[in-house]
C-alpha positions in Angstrom: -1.1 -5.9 -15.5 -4.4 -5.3 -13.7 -3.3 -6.6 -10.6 -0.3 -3.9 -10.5 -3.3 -0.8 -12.1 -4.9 -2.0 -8.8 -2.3 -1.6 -6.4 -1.8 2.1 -8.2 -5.1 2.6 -7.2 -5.0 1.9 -3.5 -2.1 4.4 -3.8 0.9 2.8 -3.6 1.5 5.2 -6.2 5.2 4.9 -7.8 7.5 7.9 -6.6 9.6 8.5 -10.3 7.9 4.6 -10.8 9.9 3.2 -8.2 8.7 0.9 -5.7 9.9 -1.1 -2.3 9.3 -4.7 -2.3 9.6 -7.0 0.1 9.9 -10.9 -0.1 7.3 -11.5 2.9 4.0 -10.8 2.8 2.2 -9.6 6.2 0.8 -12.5 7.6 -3.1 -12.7 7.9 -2.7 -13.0 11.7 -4.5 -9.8 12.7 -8.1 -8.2 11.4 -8.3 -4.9 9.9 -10.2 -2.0 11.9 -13.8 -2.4 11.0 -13.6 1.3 9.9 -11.4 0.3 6.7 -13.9 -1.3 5.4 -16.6 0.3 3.6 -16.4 2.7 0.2 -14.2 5.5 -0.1 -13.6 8.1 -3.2 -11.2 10.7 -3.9 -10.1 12.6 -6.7 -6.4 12.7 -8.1 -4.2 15.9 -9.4 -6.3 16.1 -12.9 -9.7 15.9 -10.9 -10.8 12.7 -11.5 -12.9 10.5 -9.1 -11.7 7.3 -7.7 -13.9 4.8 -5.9 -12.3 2.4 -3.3 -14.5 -0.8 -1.7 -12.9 -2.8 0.8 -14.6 -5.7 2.1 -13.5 -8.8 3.8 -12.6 -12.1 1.4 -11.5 -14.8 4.2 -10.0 -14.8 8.3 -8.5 -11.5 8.2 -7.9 -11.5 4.6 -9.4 -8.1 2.5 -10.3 -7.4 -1.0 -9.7 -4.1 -2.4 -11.6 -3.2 -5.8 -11.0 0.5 -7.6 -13.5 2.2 -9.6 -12.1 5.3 -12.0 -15.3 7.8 -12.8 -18.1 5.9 -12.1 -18.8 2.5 -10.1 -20.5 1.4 -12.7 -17.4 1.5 -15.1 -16.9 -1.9 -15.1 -13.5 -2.0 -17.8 -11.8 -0.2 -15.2 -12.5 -2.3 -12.3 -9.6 -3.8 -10.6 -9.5 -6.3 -7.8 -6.8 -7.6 -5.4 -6.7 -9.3 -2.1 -4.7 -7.8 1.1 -3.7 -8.3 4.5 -3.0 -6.0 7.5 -1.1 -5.5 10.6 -0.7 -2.9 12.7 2.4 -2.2 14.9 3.7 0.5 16.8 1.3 4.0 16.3 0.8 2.4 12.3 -1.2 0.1 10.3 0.2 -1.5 7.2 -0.8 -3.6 4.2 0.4 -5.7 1.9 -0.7 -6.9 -1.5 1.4 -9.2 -3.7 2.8 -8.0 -6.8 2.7 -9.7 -10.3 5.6 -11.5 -11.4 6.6 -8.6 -14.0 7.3 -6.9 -10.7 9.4 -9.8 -8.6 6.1 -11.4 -7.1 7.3 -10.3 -4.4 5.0 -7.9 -1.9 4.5 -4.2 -1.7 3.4 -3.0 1.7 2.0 0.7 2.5 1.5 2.2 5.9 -2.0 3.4 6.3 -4.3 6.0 8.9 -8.1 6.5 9.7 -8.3 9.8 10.7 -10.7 11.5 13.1 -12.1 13.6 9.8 -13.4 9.9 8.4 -10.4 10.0 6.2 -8.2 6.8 4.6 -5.0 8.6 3.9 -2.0 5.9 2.7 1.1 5.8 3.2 3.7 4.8 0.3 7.6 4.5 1.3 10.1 6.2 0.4 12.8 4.6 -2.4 15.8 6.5 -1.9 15.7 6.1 2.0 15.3 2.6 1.8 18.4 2.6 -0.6 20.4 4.7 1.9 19.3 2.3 4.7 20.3 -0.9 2.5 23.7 1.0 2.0 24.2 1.8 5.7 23.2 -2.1 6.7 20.2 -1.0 8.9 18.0 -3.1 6.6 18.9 -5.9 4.3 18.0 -6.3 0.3 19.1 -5.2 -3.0 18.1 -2.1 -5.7 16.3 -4.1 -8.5 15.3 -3.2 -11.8 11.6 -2.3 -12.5 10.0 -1.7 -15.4 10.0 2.0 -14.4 13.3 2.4 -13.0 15.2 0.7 -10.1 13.3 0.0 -6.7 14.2 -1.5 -3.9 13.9 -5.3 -2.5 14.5 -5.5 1.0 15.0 -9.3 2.6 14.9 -8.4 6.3 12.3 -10.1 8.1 9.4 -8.8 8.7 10.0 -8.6 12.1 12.9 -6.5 11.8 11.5 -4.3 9.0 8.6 -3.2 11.2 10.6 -2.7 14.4 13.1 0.2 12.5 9.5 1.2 10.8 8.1 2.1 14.4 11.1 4.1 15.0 10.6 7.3 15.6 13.2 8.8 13.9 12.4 7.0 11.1 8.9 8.6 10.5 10.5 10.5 7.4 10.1 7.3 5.0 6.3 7.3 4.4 5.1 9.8 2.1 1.6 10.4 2.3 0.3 9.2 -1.5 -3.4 9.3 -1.6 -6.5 10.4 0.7 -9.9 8.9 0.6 -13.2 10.2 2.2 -16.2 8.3 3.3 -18.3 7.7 0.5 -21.7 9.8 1.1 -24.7 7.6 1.0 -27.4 8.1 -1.7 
C-alpha cells in the first residue's frame, strides 16, 4: 500500500476514489525537463505540508519520494519510480500501480509554470467513461477498492493523440500545486 500513499502524494489524487488506468506505461524514451527535478512542497485543504523530491534513478527514468510535515519524517516516506513524455502543449507521467489496483499504470498530465510552480494534472473518471461509451477510446469501468475507475486499452499512441486535442482539454483537473522549495 505504500507504493499507491505515494502516487496520492504526487497528486494523482482519487476524484470520489476513482482512478484511470492504463495497461501501458509511458516508455522511458524521453528525459524529463531538468526543471522537474529538484524539491517542491505544498500544503493540502487542512494545511498540512508536503515535501516532493524528484531526482533521476536510470536513462530517463525518475524517482519521486513524499514527505508529510517534515523531511525528516521518515515513517511517512514513500518512494516510486516514473517516467515521462511530453506530447502536444503537455507533459505526462506515469507510475505503475500495485497489484491491489490492476498493476496496471496511472498517468497524470503535468506543467512548470513561469511562477516556479509544479501544478499536476489528474484525469477526469466520468469523461473517460463517456469516451469508452462513445468508442473514442477503448477499455472497460473496473472495480477499485474505492469505487469503479476506468481501464482504458488504447495504445498509447492513440490515447495521447485525443489527449492533445483541443477540445478535449476539459479531462485534466488540476489536483495538486507545488512551489520551489526555498533554500535554507
Amino acid at each position: 500500500m505504500k507504493a499507491w500513499r505515494a502516487v496520492v502524494a504526487l497528486s494523482f489524487l482519487l476524484l470520489g476514489g476513482c482512478l484511470v488506468t492504463f495497461k501501458d506505461p509511458i516508455p522511458a524514451n524521453e528525459p524529463a525537463p531538468m526543471p522537474l527535478l529538484g524539491d517542491w512542497t505544498r500544503r493540502d485543504e487542512w494545511g498540512e505540508l508536503h515535501f516532493l523530491e524528484i531526482s533521476r534513478s536510470g536513462s530517463n527514468l525518475y524517482k519521486a519520494r513524499t514527505f508529510e510535515g517534515s523531511k525528516d519524517n521518515l515513517d511517512d516516506m514513500d518512494e516510486f519510480g516514473f517516467t515521462v513524455a511530453h506530447h502536444g502543449r503537455r507533459w505526462y507521467l506515469s507510475a505503475g500501480l500495485p497489484k491491489n489496483l490492476g498493476a496496471n499504470f496511472a498517468i497524470a498530465g503535468f506543467e512548470l509554470t513561469t511562477d516556479n510552480e509544479l501544478v499536476v494534472y489528474n484525469l477526469d473518471v466520468e469523461r473517460i467513461q463517456q469516451e469508452l461509451s462513445q468508442g473514442s477510446l477503448q477499455g472497460q469501468v473496473v472495480e477499485m477498492p474505492e469505487g469503479d475507475g476506468v481501464l482504458v486499452t488504447s495504445p498509447l499512441d492513440s490515447v495521447f493523440a485525443w489527449l492533445d486535442d483541443p477540445a478535449n482539454s476539459d479531462v485534466f483537473v488540476e489536483v495538486a500545486r507545488y512551489q520551489r522549495a526555498s533554500e535554507e
